[in-house]
Backbone as JSON Lines, residues from 0, in Angstrom:
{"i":0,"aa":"X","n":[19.92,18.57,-2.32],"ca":[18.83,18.67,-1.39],"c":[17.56,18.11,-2.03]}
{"i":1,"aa":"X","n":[16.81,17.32,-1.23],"ca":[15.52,16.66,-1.8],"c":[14.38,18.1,-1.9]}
{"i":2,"aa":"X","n":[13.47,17.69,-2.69],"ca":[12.53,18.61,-2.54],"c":[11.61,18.09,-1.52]}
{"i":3,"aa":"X","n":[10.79,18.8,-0.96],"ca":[9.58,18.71,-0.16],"c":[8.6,18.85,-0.91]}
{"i":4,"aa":"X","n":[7.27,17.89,-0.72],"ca":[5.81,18.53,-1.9],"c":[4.92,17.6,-1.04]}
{"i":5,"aa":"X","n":[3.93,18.69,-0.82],"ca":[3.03,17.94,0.13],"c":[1.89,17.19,-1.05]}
{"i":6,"aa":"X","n":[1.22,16.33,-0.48],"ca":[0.32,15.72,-1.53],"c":[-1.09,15.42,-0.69]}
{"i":7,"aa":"X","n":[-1.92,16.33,-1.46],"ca":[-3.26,16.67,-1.04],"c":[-4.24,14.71,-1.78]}
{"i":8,"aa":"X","n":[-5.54,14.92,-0.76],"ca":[-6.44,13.77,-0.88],"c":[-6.62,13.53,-2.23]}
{"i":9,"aa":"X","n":[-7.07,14.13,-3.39],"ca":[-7.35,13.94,-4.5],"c":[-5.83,13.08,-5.21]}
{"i":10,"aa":"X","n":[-5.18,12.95,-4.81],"ca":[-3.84,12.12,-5.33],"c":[-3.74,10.83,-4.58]}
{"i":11,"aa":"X","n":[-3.78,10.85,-3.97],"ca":[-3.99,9.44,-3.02],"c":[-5.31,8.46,-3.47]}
{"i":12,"aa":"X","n":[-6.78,9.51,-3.85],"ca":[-7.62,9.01,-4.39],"c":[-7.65,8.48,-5.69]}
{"i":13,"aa":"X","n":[-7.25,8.99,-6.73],"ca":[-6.56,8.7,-7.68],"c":[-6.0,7.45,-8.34]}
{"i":14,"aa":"X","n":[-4.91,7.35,-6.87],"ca":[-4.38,6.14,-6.81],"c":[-5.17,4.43,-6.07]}
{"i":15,"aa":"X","n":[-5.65,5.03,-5.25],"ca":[-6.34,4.02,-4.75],"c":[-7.91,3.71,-5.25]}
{"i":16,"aa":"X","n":[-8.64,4.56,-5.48],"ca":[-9.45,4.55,-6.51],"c":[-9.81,3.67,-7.65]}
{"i":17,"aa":"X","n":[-8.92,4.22,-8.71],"ca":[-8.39,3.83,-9.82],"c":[-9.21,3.98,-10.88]}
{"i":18,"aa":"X","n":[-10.33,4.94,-10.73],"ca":[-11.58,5.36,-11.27],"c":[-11.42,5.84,-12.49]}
{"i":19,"aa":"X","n":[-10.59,6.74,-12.94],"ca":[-9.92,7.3,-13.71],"c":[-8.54,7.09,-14.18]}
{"i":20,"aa":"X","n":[-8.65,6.21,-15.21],"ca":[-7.67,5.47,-15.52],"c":[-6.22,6.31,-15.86]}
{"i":21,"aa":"X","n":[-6.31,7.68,-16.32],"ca":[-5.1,8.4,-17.05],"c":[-5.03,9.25,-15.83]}
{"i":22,"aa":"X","n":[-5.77,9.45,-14.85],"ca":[-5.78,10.22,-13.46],"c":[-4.7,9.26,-12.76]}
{"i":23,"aa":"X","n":[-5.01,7.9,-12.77],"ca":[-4.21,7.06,-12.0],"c":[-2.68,6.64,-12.58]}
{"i":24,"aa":"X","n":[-2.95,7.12,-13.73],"ca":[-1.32,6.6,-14.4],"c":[-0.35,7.78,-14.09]}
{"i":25,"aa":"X","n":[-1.0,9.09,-14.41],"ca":[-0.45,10.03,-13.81],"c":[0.23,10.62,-12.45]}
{"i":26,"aa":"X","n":[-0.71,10.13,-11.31],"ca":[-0.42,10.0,-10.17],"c":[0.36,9.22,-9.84]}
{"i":27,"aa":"X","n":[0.64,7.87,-10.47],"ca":[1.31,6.6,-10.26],"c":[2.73,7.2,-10.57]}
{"i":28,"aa":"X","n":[2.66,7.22,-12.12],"ca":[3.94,8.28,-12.38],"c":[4.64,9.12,-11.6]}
{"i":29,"aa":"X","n":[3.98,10.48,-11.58],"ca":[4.49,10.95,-10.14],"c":[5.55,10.54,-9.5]}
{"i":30,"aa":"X","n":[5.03,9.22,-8.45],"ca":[5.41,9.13,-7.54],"c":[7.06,8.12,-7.73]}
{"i":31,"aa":"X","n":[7.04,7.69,-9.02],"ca":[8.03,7.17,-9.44],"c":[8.76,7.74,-10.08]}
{"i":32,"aa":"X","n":[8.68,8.82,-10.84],"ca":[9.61,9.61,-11.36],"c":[10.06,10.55,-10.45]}
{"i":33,"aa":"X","n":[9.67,10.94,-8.81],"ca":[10.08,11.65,-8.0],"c":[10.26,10.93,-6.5]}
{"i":34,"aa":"X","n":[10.27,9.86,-6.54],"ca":[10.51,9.08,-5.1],"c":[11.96,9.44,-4.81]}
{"i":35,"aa":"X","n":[13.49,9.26,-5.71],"ca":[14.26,9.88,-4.98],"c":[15.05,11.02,-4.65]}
{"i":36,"aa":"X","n":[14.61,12.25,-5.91],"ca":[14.83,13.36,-5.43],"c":[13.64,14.11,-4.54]}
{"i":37,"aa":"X","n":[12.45,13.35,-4.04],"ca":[11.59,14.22,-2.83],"c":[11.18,13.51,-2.05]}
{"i":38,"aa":"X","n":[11.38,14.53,-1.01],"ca":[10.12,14.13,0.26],"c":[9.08,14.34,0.34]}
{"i":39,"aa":"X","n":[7.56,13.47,0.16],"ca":[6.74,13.29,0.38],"c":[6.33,13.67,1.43]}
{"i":40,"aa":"X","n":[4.79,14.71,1.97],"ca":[4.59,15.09,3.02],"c":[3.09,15.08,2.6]}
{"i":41,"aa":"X","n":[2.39,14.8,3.9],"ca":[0.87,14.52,4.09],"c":[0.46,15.11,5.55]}
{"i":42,"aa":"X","n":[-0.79,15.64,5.48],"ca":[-1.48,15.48,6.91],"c":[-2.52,14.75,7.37]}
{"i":43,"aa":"X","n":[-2.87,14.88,8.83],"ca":[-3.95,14.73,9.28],"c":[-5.41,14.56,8.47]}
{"i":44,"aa":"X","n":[-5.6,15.86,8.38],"ca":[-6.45,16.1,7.5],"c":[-6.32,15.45,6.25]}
{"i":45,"aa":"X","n":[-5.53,15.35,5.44],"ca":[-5.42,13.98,4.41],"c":[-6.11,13.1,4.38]}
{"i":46,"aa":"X","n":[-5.3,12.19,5.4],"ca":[-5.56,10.97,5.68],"c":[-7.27,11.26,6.33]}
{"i":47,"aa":"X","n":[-7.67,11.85,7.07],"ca":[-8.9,11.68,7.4],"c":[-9.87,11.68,5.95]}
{"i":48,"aa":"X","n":[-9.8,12.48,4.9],"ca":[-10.58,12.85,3.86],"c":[-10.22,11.68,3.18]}
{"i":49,"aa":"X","n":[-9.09,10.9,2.68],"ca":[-9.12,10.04,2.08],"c":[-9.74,8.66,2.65]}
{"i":50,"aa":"X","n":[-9.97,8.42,3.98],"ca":[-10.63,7.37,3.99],"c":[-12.13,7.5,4.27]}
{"i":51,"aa":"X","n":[-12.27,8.95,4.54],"ca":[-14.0,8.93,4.52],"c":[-14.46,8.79,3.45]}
{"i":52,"aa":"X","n":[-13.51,9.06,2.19],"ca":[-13.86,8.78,1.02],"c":[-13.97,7.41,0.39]}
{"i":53,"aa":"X","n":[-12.63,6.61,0.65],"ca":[-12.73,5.3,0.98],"c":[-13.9,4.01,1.05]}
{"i":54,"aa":"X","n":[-14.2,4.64,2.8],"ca":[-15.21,3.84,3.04],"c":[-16.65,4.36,2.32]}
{"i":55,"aa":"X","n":[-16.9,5.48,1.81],"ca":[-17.92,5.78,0.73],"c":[-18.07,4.65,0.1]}
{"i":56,"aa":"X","n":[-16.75,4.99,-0.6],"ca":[-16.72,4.17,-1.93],"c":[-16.6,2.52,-1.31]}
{"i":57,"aa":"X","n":[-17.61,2.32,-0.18],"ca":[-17.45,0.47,-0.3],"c":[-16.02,0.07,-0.16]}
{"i":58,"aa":"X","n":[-14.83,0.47,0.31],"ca":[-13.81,-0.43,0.51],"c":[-14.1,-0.57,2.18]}
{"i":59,"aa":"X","n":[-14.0,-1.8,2.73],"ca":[-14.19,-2.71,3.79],"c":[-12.92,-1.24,4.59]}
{"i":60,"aa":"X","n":[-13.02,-1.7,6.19],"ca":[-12.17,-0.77,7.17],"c":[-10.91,-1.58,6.98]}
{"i":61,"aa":"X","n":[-10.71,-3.33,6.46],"ca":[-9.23,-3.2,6.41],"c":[-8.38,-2.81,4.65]}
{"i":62,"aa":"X","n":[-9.22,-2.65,3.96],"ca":[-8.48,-2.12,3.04],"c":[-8.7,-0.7,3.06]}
{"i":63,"aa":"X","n":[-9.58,0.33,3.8],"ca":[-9.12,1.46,4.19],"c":[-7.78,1.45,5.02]}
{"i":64,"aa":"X","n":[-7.49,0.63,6.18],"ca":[-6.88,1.1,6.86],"c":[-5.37,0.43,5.57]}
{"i":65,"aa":"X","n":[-5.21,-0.72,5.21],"ca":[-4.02,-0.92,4.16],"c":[-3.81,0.1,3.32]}
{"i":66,"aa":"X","n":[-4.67,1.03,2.82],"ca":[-4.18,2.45,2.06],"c":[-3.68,3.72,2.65]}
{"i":67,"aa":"X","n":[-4.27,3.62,4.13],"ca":[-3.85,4.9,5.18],"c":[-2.46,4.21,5.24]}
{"i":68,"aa":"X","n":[-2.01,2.86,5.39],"ca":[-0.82,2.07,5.87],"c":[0.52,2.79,4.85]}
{"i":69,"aa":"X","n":[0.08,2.07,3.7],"ca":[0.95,2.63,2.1],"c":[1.01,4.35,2.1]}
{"i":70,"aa":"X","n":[-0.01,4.51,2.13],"ca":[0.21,6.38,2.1],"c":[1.04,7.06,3.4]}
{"i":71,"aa":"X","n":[1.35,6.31,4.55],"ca":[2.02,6.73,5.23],"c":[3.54,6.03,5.89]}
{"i":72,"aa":"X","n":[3.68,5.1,4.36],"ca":[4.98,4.47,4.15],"c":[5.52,5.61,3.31]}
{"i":73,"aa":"X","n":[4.99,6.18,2.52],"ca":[5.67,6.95,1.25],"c":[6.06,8.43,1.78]}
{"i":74,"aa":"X","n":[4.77,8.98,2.59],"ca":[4.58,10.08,3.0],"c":[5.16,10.72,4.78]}
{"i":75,"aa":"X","n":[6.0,11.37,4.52],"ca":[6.11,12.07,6.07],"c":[4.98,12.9,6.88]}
{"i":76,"aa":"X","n":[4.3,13.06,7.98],"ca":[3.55,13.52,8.12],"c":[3.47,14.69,9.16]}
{"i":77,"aa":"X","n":[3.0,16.07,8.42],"ca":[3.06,17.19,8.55],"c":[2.26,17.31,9.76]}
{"i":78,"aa":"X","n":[3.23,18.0,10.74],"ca":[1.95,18.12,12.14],"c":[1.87,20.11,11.74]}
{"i":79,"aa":"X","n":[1.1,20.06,12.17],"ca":[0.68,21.65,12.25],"c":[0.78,22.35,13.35]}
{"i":80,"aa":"X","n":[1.35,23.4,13.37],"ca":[1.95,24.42,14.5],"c":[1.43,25.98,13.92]}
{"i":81,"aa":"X","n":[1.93,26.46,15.07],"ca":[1.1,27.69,15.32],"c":[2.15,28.66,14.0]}
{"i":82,"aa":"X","n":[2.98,28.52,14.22],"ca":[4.52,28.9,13.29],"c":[4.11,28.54,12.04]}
{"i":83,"aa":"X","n":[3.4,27.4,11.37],"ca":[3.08,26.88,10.11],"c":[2.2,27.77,9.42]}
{"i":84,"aa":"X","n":[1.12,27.66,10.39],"ca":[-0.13,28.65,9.81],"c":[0.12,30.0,9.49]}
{"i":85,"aa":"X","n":[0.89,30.55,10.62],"ca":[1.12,32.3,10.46],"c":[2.23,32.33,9.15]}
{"i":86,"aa":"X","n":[2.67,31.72,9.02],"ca":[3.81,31.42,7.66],"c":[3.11,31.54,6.35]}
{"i":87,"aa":"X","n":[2.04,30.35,5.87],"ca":[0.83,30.21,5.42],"c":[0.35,31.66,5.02]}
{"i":88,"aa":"X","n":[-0.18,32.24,6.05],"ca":[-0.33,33.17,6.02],"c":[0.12,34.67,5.53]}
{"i":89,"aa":"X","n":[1.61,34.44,5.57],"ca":[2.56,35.66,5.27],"c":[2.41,35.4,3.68]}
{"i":90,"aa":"X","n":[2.55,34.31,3.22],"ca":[2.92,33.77,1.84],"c":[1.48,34.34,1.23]}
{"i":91,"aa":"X","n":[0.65,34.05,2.01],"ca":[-1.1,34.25,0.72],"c":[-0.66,35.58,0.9]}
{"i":92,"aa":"X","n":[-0.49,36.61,1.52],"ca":[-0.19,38.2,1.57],"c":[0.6,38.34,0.14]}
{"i":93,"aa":"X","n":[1.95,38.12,-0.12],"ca":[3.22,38.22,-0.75],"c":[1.86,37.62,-2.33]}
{"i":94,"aa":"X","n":[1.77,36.77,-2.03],"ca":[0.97,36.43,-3.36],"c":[0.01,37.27,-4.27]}
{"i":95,"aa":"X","n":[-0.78,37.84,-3.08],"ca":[-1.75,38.45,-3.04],"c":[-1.27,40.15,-3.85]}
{"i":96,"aa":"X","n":[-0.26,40.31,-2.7],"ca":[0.47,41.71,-3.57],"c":[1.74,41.18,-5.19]}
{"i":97,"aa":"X","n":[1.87,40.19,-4.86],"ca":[2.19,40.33,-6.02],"c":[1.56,39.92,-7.56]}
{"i":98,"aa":"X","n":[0.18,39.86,-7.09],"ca":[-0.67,39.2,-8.37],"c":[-1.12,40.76,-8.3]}
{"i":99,"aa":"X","n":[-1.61,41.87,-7.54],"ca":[-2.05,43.13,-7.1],"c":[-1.22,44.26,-8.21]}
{"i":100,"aa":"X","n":[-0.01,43.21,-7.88],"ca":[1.27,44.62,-8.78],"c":[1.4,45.27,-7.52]}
């Protein structure tokens, strides 16, 4: 069975970025030492934060949109349901008591 691992904006930035050179080798890594035992998962919200960040940083709207393109070649994308959140939810509890004792 593949694993699932969702991958938050700061990894995508990373990569596209490239600001931080041992940030980006790392991330790069990643995604090559785990492309075929996982599935990659992203959201909405992702992708929105990574290109507002993007176009911050001076990359033109078509090499924003060529990085939203790549990040959602690699990545499956997580829609959010009402079932997700309350789940979410059960888990911060369980955490919560078990960091509590």
């Amino acid at each position: 069975m593949r694993n699932r691992v969702f991958v938050d904006s700061n990894i995508w930035l990373y990569l596209f970025l490239q600001d931080d050179d041992e940030k980006y080798k790392n991330a790069e890594q990643y995604f090559v030492n785990n492309n075929l035992n996982t599935i990659f998962i992203t959201s909405y919200q992702v992708i929105n934060e990574v290109s507002n960040v993007l176009l911050k940083k001076k990359f033109t709207e078509a090499e924003t949109r060529k990085s939203i393109d790549c990040l959602l070649k690699v990545c499956a994308l997580q829609k959010f349901a009402k079932e997700i959140l309350l789940t979410a939810s059960h888990v911060r509890v369980k955490i919560f008591v078990f960091i509590l004792g």
